[in-house]
C-alpha positions in Angstrom: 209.3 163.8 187.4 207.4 160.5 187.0 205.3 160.7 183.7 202.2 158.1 183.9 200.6 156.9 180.6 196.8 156.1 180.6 196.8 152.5 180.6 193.9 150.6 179.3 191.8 148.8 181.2 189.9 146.2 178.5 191.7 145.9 175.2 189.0 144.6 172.7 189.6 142.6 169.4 187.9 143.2 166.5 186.1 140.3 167.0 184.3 141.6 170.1 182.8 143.7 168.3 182.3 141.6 165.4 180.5 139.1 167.5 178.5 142.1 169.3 177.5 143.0 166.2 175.8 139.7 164.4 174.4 139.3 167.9 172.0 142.3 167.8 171.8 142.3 164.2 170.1 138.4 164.7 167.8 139.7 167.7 166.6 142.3 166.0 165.7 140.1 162.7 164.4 137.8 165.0 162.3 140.1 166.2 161.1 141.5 162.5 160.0 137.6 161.7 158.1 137.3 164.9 156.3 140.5 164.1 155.6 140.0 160.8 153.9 136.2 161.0 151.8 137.9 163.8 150.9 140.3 161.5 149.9 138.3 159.1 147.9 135.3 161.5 146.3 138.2 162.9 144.8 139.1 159.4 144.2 135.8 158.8 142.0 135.7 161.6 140.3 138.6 160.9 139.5 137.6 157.4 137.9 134.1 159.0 136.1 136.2 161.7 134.6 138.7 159.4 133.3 136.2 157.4 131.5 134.3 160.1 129.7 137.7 160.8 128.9 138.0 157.5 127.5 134.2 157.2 125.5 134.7 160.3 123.8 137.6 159.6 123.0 136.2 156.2 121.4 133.5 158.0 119.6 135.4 160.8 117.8 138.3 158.1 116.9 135.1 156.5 114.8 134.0 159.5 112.6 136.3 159.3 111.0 136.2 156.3 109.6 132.6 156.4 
């Protein structure tokens, strides 16, 4: 009887997976950063925007009493 052992096809180090790791880990904090500084320019522009509307109709009620 001929006995056949499973032989492996890819033997991976630790440092595969080590490497696999910090990569994802890095995209994915990437990706927070990114997120968060476009959260927080959009706000920023809001802020500015708002208070452009704000100036301007200040300055159109104004108008109309003169």
């Amino acid at each position: 009887m001929i006995s056949k052992e499973k032989v492996r096809n890819q033997v991976k180090s630790r440092f595969y997976y080590l490497f696999w790791g910090i990569a994802t880990f890095s995209v994915v904090a990437g990706q927070v950063y990114v997120g968060t500084g476009y959260r927080k320019m959009s706000d920023a522009f809001h802020r500015v925007m708002d208070a452009a509307v704000i100036e301007l109709e200040r300055s159109f009620d104004n108008n109309f009493y003169y």
